[in-house]
C-alpha positions in Angstrom: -15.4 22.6 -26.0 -12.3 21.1 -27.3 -11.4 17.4 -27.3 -9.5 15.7 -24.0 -6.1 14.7 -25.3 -4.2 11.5 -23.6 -1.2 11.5 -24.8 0.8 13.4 -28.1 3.8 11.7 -29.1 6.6 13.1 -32.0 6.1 10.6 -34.9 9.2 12.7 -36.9 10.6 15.7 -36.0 11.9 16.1 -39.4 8.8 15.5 -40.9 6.5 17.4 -38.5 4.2 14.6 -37.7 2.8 13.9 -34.2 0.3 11.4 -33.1 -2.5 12.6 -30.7 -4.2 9.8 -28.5 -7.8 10.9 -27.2 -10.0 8.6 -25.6 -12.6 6.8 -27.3 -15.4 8.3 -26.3 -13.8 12.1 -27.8 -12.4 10.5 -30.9 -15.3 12.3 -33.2 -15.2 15.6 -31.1 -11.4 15.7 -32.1 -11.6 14.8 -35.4 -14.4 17.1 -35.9 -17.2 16.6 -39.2 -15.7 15.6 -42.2 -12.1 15.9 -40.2 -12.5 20.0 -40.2 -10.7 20.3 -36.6 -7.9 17.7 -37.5 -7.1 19.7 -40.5 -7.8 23.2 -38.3 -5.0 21.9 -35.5 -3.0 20.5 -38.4 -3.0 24.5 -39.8 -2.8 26.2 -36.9 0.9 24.0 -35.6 2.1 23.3 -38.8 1.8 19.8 -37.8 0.7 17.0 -39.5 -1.3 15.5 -37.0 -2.6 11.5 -36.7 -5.5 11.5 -34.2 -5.8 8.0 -32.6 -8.0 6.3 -30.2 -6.9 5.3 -26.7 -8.3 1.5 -27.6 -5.5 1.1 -30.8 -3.3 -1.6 -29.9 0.7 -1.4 -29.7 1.2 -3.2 -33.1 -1.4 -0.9 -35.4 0.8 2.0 -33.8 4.1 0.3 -34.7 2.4 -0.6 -38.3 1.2 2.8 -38.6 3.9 4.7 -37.8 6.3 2.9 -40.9 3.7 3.9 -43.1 3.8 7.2 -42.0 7.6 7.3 -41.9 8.3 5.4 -45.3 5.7 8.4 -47.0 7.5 11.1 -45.2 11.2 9.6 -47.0 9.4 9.1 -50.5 8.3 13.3 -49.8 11.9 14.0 -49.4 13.1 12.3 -51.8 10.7 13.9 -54.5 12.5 17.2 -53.5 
């Protein structure tokens, strides 16, 4: 059965990226072995998809997400 979601939030719209917060206890179930149903959801939406667990705090979010976003800009820029 598939992993309980918490909470998805839009990371970038632009940039297709969403962040999907599933309890602790499912975090392996959603990420799946080797990280085959992160990659499977991230195919299947056309998504890129960060799955987090419901214990992260608030400031590895905010770090997390100007990682993500300052990647997304160098992508763009490349193009």
């Amino acid at each position: 059965s598939p992993a309980r979601v918490s909470k998805v939030e839009v990371v970038d719209l632009g940039a297709r990226s969403a962040r999907v917060t599933v309890p602790d206890y499912q975090l392996s179930l959603a990420i799946g072995k080797e990280g085959q149903n992160a990659r499977l959801a991230a195919r299947l939406t056309g998504w890129r998809i960060d799955i987090r667990p419901d214990t992260e705090t608030d400031e590895e979010r905010e770090n997390a997400d100007r990682e993500r976003a300052e990647r997304a800009r160098e992508r763009s820029e490349r193009r």
